[in-house]
N, C-alpha and C positions, 0 to 999 in steps of 0.2 A: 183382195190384196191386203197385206198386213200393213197398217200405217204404223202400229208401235213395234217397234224391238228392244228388250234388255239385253245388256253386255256385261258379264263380271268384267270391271277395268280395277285393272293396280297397281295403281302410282303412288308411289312416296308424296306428303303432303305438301312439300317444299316442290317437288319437281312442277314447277309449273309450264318450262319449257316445253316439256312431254306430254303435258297434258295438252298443251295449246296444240302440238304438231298432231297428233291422235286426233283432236275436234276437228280439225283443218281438213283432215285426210277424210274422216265421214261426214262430214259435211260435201267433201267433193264426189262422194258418193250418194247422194241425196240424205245424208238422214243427221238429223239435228238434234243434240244433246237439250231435255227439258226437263229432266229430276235426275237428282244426284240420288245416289242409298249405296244400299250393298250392291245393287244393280244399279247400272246405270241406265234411265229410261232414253231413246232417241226416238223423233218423229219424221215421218218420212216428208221432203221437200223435195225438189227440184235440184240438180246436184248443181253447185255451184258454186264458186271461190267465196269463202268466208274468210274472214281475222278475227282469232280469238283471245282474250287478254284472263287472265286469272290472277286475282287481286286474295288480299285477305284481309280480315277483318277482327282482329286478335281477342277481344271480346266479346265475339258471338260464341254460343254453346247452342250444343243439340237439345238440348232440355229448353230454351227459351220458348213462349207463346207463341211469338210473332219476331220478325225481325227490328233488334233493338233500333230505334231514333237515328241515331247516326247512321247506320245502316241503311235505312230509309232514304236520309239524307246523300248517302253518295251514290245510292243509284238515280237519283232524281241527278244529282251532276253529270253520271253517267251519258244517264239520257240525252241530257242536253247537248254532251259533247258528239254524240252522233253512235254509241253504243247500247246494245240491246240487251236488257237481261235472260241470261239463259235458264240457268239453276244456282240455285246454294245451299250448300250445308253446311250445318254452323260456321268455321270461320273460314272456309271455301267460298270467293266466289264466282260466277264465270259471265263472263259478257260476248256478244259477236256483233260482229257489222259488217257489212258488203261495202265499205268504201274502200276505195284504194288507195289512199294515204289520209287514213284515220291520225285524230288526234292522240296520242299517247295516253292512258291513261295511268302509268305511273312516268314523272319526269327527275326524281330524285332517286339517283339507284341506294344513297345511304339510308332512305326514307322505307324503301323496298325492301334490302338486307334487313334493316331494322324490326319489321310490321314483320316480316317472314318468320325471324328468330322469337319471337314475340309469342306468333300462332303456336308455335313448332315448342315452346316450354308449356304449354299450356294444355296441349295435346299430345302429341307423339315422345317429346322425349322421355317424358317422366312412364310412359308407356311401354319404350321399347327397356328402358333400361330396369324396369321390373320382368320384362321377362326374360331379359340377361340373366338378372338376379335368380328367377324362378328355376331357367336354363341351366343355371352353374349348382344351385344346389340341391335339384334333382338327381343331377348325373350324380355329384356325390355319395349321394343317396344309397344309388345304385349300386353305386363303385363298393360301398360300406356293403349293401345285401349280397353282393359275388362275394365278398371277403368270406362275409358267414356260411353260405352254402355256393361252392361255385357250381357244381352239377346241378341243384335244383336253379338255380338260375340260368345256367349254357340249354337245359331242358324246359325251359319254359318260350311258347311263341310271344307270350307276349312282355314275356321280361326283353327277348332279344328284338322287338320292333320299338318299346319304351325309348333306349339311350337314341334309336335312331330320329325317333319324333322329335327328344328337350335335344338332340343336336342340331336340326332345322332350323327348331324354336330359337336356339344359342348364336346363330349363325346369321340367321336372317335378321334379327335386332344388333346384333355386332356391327354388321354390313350396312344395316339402316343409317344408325348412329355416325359409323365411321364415313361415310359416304355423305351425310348431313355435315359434319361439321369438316370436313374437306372442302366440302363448297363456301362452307359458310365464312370460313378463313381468307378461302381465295376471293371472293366475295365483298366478302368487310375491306379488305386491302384495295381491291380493284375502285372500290367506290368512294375510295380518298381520292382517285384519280378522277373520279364523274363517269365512270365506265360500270354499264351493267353485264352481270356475270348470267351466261347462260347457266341452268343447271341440268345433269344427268342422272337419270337415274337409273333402275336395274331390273327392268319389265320384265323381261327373258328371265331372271332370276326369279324375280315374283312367280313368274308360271311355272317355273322350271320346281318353287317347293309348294306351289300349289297341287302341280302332278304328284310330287311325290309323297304329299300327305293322302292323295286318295290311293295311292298305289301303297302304304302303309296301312291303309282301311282295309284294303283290298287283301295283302296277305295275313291280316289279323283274320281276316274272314275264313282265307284257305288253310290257315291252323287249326280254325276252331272247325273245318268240316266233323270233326268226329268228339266233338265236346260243342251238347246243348245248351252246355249252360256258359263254355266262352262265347260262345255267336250269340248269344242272348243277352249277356252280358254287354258285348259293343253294340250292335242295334239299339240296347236300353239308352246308353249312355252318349249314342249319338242323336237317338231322342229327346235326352233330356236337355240335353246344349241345344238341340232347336227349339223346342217349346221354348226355355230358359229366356231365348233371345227375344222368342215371339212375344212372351207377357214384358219384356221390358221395354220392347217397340210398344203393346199394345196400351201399356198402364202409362208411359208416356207421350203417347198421339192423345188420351185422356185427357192427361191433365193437359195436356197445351191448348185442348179445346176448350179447356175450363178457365185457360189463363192464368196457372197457378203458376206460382215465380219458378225460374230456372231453380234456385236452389231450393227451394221445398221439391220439387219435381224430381233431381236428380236423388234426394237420401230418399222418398219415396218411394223408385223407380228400383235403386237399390235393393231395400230392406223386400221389394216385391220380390226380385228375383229369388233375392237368401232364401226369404221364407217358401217358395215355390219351389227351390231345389233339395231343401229340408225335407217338406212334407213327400216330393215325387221320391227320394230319397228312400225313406222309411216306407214309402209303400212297395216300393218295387224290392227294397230288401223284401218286406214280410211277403210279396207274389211268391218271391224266388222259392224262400223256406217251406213255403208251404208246398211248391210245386216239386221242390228236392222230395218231400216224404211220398214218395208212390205215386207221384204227378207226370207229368211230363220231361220234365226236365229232369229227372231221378236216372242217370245213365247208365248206373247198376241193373240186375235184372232180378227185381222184388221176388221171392217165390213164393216166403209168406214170413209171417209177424208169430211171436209169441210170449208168453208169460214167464218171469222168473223173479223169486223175490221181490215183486211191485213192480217190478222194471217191464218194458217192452226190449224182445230184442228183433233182430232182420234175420234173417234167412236170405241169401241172393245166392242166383245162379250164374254168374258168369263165366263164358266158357276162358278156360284157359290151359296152357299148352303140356304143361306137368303137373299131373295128378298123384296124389300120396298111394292110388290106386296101381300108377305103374312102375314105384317102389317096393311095396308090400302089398301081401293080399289082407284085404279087409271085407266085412258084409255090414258093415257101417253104411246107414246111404244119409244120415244127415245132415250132410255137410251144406258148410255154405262156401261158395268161391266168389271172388271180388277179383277184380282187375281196373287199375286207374292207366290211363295212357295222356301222355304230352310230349311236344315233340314242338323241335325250333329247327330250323335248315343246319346246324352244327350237332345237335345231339335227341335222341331220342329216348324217351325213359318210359317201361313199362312195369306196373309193381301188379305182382300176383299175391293172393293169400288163400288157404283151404284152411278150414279151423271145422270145430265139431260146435253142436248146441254148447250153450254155457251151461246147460242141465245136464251134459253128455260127458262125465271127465272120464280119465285113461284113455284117450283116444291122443293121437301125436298132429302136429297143427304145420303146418309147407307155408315157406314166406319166403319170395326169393323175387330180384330187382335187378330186369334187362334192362342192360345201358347198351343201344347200337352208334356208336363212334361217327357220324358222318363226316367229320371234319378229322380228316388222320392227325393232323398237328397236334390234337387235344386228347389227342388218346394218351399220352403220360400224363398230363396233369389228370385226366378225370380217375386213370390208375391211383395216384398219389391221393387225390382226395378222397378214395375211397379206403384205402389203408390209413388216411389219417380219422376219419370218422370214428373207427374202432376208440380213439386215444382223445376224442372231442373232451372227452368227462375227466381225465386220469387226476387233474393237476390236484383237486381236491383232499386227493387218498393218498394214501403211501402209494410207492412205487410197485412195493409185491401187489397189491391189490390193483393194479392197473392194468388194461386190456389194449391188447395188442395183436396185429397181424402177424403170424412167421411164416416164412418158406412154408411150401407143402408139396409131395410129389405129384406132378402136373399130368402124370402119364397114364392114371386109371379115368381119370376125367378127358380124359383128349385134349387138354388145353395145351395153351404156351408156355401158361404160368398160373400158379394156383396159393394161397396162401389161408391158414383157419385161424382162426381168432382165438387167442389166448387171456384169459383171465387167472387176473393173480397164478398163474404157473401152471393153470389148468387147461388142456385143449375144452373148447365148445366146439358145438356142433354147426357154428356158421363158416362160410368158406368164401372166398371170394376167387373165380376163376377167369383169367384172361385167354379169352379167342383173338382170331384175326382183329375184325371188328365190331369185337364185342365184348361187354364182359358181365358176368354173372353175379350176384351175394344170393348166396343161399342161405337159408336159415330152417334148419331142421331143429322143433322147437316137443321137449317133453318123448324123444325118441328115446329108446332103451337102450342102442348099442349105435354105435358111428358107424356110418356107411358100406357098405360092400362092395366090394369093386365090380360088381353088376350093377348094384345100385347106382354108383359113380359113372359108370359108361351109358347109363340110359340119361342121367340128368347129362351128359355132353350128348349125344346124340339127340337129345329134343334142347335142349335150351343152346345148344356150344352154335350149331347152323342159321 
């Protein structure tokens, strides 16, 4: 039979109410709260009516030795009034007793308000409101990277799970704060009267973005199915937030056994982590690098390496769906093909490329970029953005020398709509063609004559479907 069980519990620091009826409730289920952490440890008793009080103690910190003098001192009163100590962490702390009209162990509610708001500047506020702060100007952030590219960011999974995390993050310290000094209002006021304020807090909340950050894990994961190097990526970085945490538990369980003051312990305890996220940092970069060249994590399909000018170049095989082969006849076989794939629940982007050796010239090079629309609403903006692209550069040049999308007849391509980029007054060879839900940029690059209209019905019949 298991006598110990941990519980992730989480409660707001103030909620002491909640806390007391939670200990009450497992305790009537036999099992009794005797270390606090990130878990909370319970041991198994006899089930049986308990009262539990949660006090605080505004000067204790998690970096101290031992529990400061005073501290000492009020559980020694504790004791005496007929109360047991449970657990504490820093300036948590908890007591219980089987009597049935225990002593009170706070009798002044302004004394309570007071010591509570006290803890609560000391620890959580200055906490929750940095990550307001971190909350509000990420998303900006954000908001600034859509501005600059909106389809590489609607096509990225993990640009589209990002605003969903710093808005949990934004939301859940809002709610903290606003919910903390709502009581503490009604609280303060109440206890001009001699009346103590129960407090509530937002458990159901707590789990409800506890879920939703592993259900956030969870789809960063199902994005990265087909990119080793995104799933490697999270895994890395959810390892290194554990470790992270681990050496700052373990370099401060250290020094406390050494007895080294709360504030040498805490910059410490700090500067360990920094330096610990630095160095995992740099090494998991230089894994990654080295594992991109021909390693594991390389999602291209190496065929082989060669010499030019000093330089190393690639060779890859990747299969892709339009070939310059079923354009033109060629007996060219050097080529290299590349294919990059990302995809978010709103839009999916595939980029294709055939090119010859860089030792190989007069040979013609296929570049062309499936966007499949999954979200209809955005299939005109990701249109629009993709004719403004053309004009991203112009403002620098004169106007004759700026490049621009025009109408183009949509009916040898099968599309709906089709338009080819013009520079300084000259058609190029790039085209940009809209299907249902889809749309194409082709880029026929060092061709000799513009397209055929067989030519143009084979690129809709393999890329339009």
């Amino acid at each position: 039979m298991n006598n110990k069980i941990y519980r992730l519990v989480q409660f707001y620091l103030y909620d002491h109410t909640g806390i007391q009826r939670y200990l009450e409730k497992m305790a009537a289920k036999g099992w009794l709260l005797d270390k606090l952490g990130a878990f909370w440890r319970f041991r198994r008793i006899p089930p049986q009516k308990l009262r539990f009080a949660v006090t605080y103690f505004p000067e204790a910190s998690t970096y101290d030795p031992g529990p400061p003098a005073g501290q000492w001192d009020y559980r020694e009163l504790c004791r005496d009034a007929g109360w047991t100590h449970a657990a504490t962490a820093a300036q948590l702390q908890i007591f219980y007793t089987d009597a049935l009209d225990p002593v009170p162990l706070e009798t002044d509610p302004r004394i309570q308000v007071e010591t509570i708001h006290r803890a609560m500047r000391r620890s959580q506020i200055p906490s929750q409101v940095l990550l307001a702060i971190m909350g509000l100007a990420e998303l900006f952030l954000m908001i600034w990277q859509y501005r600059l590219d909106p389809v590489e960011w609607l096509s990225s999974g993990i640009m589209f799970l990002l605003p969903l995390c710093w808005i949990q993050i934004l939301v859940g310290a809002v709610v903290n704060l606003a919910t903390y000094f709502r009581w503490y209002k009604a609280a303060k006021a109440a206890a001009l009267e001699g009346e103590f304020t129960p407090t509530r807090g937002h458990r159901r909340l707590e789990t409800a973005f506890l879920s939703f950050s592993l259900l956030i894990i969870l789809l960063h994961l199902l994005f990265s199915l087909d990119s080793r190097m995104g799933m490697v990526s999270l895994l890395s970085g959810l390892l290194m937030v554990g470790c992270a945490v681990l050496v700052s538990i373990g370099v401060s369980s250290l020094l406390k056994r050494k007895k080294v003051s709360a504030r040498v312990n805490r910059v410490v305890s700090v500067l360990a982590v920094i330096l610990f996220v630095m160095v995992m940092m740099h090494g998991m970069i230089a894994l990654l690098f080295r594992s991109l060249r021909g390693g594991w994590l390389e999602e291209k399909r190496l065929v082989e390496t060669y010499q030019y000018n000093g330089a190393t170049f690639e060779v890859y095989g990747d299969p892709i769906p339009l070939r310059i082969e079923d354009l033109t006849e060629t007996d060219y076989n050097g080529w290299s093909t590349e294919c990059r794939y990302e995809a978010s629940p709103l839009l999916a982007r595939r980029k294709y490329q055939q090119s010859p050796r860089i030792d190989d010239s007069g040979y013609p090079r296929l570049e062309y970029t499936v966007l499949d629309v999954k979200a209809g609403f955005l299939y005109g903006l990701v249109e629009r953005c993709m004719l403004e692209e053309a004009e991203r550069h112009n403002e620098p040049n004169l106007p004759e020398f700026w490049d621009v999308y025009v109408s183009a007849d949509p009916a040898p391509w099968g599309a709906i709509r089709a338009y080819q980029e013009q520079s300084g007054g000259e058609p190029r060879s790039t085209y940009l063609l809209c299907y249902e839900d889809r749309l194409v940029e082709l880029k026929l690059r060092h061709w000799e004559d513009s397209p055929t209209a067989e030519q143009m019905q084979v690129v809709g019949e393999i890329l339009g479907t």
